[in-house]
RODO-2510 file (C-alpha; in nm, 4 decimals, decimal comma):
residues 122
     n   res          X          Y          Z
     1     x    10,0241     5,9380     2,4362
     2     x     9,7646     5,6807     2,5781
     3     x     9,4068     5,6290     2,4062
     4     x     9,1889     5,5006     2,6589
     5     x     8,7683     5,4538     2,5923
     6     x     8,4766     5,4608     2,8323
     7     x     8,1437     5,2291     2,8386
     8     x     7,9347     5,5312     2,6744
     9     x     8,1735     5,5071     2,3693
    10     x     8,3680     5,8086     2,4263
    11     x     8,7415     5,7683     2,3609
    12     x     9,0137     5,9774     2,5674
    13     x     9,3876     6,0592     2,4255
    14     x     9,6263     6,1440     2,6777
    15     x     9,9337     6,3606     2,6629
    16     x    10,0705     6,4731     3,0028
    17     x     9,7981     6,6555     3,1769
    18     x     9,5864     6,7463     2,9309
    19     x     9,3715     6,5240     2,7497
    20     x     9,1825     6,5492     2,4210
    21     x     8,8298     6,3784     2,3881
    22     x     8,5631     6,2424     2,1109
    23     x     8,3267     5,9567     2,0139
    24     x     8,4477     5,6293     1,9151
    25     x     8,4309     5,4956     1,5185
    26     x     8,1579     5,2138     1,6955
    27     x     7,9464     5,5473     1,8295
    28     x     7,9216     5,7847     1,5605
    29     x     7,8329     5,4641     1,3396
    30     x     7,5440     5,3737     1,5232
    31     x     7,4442     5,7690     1,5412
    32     x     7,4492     5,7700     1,1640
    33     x     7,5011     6,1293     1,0269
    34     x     7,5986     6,3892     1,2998
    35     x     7,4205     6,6932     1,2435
    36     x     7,4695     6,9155     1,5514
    37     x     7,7231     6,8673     1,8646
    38     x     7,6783     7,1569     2,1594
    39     x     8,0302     7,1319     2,3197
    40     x     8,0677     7,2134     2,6752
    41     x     8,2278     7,5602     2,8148
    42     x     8,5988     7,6483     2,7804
    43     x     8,6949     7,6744     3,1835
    44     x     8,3803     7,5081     3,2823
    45     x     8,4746     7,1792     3,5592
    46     x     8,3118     6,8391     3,5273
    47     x     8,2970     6,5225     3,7510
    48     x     8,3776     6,1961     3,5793
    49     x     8,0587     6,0689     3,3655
    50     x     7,9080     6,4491     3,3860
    51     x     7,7250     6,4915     3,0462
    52     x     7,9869     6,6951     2,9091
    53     x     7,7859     6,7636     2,5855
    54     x     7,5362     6,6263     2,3109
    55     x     7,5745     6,4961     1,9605
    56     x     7,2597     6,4637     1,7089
    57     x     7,2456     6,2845     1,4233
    58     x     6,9695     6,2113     1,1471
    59     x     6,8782     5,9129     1,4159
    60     x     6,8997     6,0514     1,7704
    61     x     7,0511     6,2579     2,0291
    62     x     7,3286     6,1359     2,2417
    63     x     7,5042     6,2583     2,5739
    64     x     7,8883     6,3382     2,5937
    65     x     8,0052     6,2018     2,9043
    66     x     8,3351     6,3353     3,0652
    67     x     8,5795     6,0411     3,0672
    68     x     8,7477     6,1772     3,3404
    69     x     8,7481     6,4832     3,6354
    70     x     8,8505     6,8211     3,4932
    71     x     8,8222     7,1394     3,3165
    72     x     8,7825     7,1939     2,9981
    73     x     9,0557     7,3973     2,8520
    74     x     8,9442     7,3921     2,4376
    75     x     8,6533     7,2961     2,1864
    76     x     8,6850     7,2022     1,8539
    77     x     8,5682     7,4844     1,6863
    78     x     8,5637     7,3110     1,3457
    79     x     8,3602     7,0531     1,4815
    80     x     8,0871     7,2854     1,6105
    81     x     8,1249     7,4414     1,2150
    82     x     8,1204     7,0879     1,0942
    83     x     7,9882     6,8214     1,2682
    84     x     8,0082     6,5884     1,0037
    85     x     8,4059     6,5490     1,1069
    86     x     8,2395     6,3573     1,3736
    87     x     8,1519     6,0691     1,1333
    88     x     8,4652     6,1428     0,8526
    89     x     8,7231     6,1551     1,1285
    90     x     8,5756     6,0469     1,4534
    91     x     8,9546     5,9835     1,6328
    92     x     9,1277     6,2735     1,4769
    93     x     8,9558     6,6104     1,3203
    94     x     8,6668     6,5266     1,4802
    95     x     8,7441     6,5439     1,8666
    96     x     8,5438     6,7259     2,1127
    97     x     8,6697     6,9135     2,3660
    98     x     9,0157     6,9103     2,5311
    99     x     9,0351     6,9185     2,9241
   100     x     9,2763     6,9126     3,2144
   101     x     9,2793     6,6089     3,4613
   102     x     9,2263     6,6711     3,7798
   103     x     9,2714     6,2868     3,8476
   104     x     9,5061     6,1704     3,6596
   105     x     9,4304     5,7807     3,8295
   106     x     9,1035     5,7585     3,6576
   107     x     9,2299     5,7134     3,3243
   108     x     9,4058     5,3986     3,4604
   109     x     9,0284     5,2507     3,5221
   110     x     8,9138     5,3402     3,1582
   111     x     8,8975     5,0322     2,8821
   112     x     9,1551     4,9902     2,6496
   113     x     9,1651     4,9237     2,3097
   114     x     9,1054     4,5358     2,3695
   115     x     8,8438     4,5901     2,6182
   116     x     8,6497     4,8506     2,3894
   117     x     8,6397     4,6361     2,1060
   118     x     8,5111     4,3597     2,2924
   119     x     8,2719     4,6005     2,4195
   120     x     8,1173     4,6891     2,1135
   121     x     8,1251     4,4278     1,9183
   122     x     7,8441     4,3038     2,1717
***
């Protein structure tokens, strides 16, 4: 499996053809408390850096880009229950959406772990 993150602080796990997305630790800290996430529609298609979604927190609203070209295939249900996984278990629990590449290439030109943390440590 291969984590990859975006500029917009949205981190991608990859398995096969299907890939599983969220917010980074470095995002949902600088939302503070997540309140409300609307998740995008199972079967809906997005381009690459299509607001996917929105997160909102006690501090402000945020857009959910899609890391990559696809569809989405599943939400996190318990998320939309709970969006406080969000901030307890941003890279597990507390993913977004799920969605099928339709380029698998562009995950190649995502940051990884070394290049995100220099990123936000900015």
């Amino acid at each position: 499996m291969t984590t990859k993150y975006t500029e917009d602080h949205e981190w991608i796990s990859v398995d096969g053809d299907i890939a599983t997305v969220g917010i980074t630790v470095h995002a949902q800290d600088a939302l503070g408390d997540v309140v409300f996430v609307d998740l995008p529609e199972v079967g809906k298609s997005f381009a690459q850096k299509d607001v996917a979604g929105v997160v909102e927190s006690v501090k402000a609203a945020a857009d959910v880009y899609m890391p990559v070209s696809g569809e989405v295939t599943e939400v996190n249900e318990a998320l939309r229950a709970d969006p406080s996984l969000a901030n307890s278990d941003p890279l597990k629990s507390g993913w977004f959406f799920k969605v099928k590449l339709s380029d698998p290439a562009q995950v190649d030109a995502l940051l990884d772990e070394t290049a995100y943390a220099a990123l936000a440590a900015q």
